[in-house]
N, C-alpha and C positions, 0 to 999 in steps of 0.2 A: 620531639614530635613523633619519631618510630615508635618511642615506649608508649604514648599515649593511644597508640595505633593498635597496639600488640596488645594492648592491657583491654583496650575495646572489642577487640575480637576475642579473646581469650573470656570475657563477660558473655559476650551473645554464646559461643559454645556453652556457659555451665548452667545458661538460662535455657538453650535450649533441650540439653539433657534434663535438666532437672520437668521441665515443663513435660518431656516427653512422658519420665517417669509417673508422673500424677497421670498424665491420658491414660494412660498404660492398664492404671490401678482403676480407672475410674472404671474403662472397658470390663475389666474383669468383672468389678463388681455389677455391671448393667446385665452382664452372659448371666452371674450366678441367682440373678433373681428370677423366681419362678414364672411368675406372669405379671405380665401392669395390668394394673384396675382398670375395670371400664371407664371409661369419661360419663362422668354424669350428664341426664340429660337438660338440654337448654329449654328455662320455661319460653313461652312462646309469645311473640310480641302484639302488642295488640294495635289493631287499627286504628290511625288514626283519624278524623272526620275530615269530611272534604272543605275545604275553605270556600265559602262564596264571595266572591269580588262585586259589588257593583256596578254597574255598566259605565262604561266611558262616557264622558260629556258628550254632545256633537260639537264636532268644526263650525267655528263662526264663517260668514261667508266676509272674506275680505272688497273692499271696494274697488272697481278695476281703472285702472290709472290710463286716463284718454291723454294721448300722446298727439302733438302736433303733426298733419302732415307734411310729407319729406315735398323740400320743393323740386320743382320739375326742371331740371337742368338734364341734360343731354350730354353725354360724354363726347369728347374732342375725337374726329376720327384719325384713326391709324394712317401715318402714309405709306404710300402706294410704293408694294418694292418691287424695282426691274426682274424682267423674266428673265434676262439674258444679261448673263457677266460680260466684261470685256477680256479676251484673252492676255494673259501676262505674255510680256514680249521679254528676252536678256539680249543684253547687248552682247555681240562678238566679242571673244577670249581676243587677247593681242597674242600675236604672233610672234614670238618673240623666242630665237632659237636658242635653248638652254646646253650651255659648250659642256664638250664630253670630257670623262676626267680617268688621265692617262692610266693604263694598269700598271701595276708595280707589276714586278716580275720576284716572283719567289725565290731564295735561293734549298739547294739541293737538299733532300731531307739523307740523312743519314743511313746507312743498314744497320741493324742489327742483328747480332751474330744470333744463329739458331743455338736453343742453348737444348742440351740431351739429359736426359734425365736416366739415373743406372735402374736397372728392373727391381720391379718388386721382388721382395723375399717369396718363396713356394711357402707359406702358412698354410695350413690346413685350417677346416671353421671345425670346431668344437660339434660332436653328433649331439641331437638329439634327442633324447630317450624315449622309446617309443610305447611304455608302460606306465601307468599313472600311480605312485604308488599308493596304500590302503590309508583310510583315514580312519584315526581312531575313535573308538565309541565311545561316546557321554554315557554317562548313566541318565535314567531317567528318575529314577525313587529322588524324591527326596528327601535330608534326613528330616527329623522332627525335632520340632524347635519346642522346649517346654515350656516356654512362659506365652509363645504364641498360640499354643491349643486353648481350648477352654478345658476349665477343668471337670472334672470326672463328675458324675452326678450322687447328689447324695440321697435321696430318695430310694427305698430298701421298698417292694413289692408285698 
């Protein structure tokens, strides 16, 4: 399963060099050409006639459907609600005395001894530096890569 891995990967790298190779070439060749041709021009389309539709039928008029009338019933009236609630009454809590419950008594907690601790060591803290030192310069040129320039022109005056 790893070699089938390895063998897989190790394909995509020689596809992708080799792929890069051809861009590479094709590039060059697009730089080395003088100029592209004009695009010839497009002939020009011609209009075409307008379509005439003839007109829509008319709407028939449909028949209107005469519906029985609703007969006369009278809705049941609503009853009548009191204006005034009756107050809620509770009846008396019983009395009934809840017996107290004895306290334990704790026994003594213990001391414990104070414990000392020996001094810290006199360490000094490490200084400072109060100088930033220089940082070195980049160049900026960069060098020239010769397969990325274009090449030189061949054209003599």
């Amino acid at each position: 399963m790893a070699s089938a891995n390895h063998s897989f990967v190790l394909a995509l790298i020689m596809v992708s060099s080799l792929s890069s190779v051809h861009m590479s070439l094709a590039a060059r060749q697009l730089m080395q050409i003088a100029g592209s041709p004009l695009m010839p021009t497009l002939p020009n389309i011609p209009t075409l006639p307008k379509a005439t539709l003839p007109p829509l039928p008319a709407m028939p008029t449909l028949p209107t459907a005469v519906l029985p009338p609703l007969p006369a019933t009278s809705l049941p009236t609503l009853p009548t609600m009191p204006t005034t609630l009756p107050k809620p009454t509770l009846s008396p809590l019983p009395s009934t005395q809840i017996p107290s419950l004895p306290n334990p008594t704790l026994p003594a907690m213990p001391t414990i001894p104070k414990a000392t601790l020996p001094p810290l060591p006199a360490t000094s803290l490490p200084t400072i530096p109060t100088t930033i030192p220089s940082i070195p310069t980049i160049p900026t040129t960069l060098p020239k890569i010769p397969f990325l320039s274009p090449p030189p022109s061949t054209t003599s005056p």
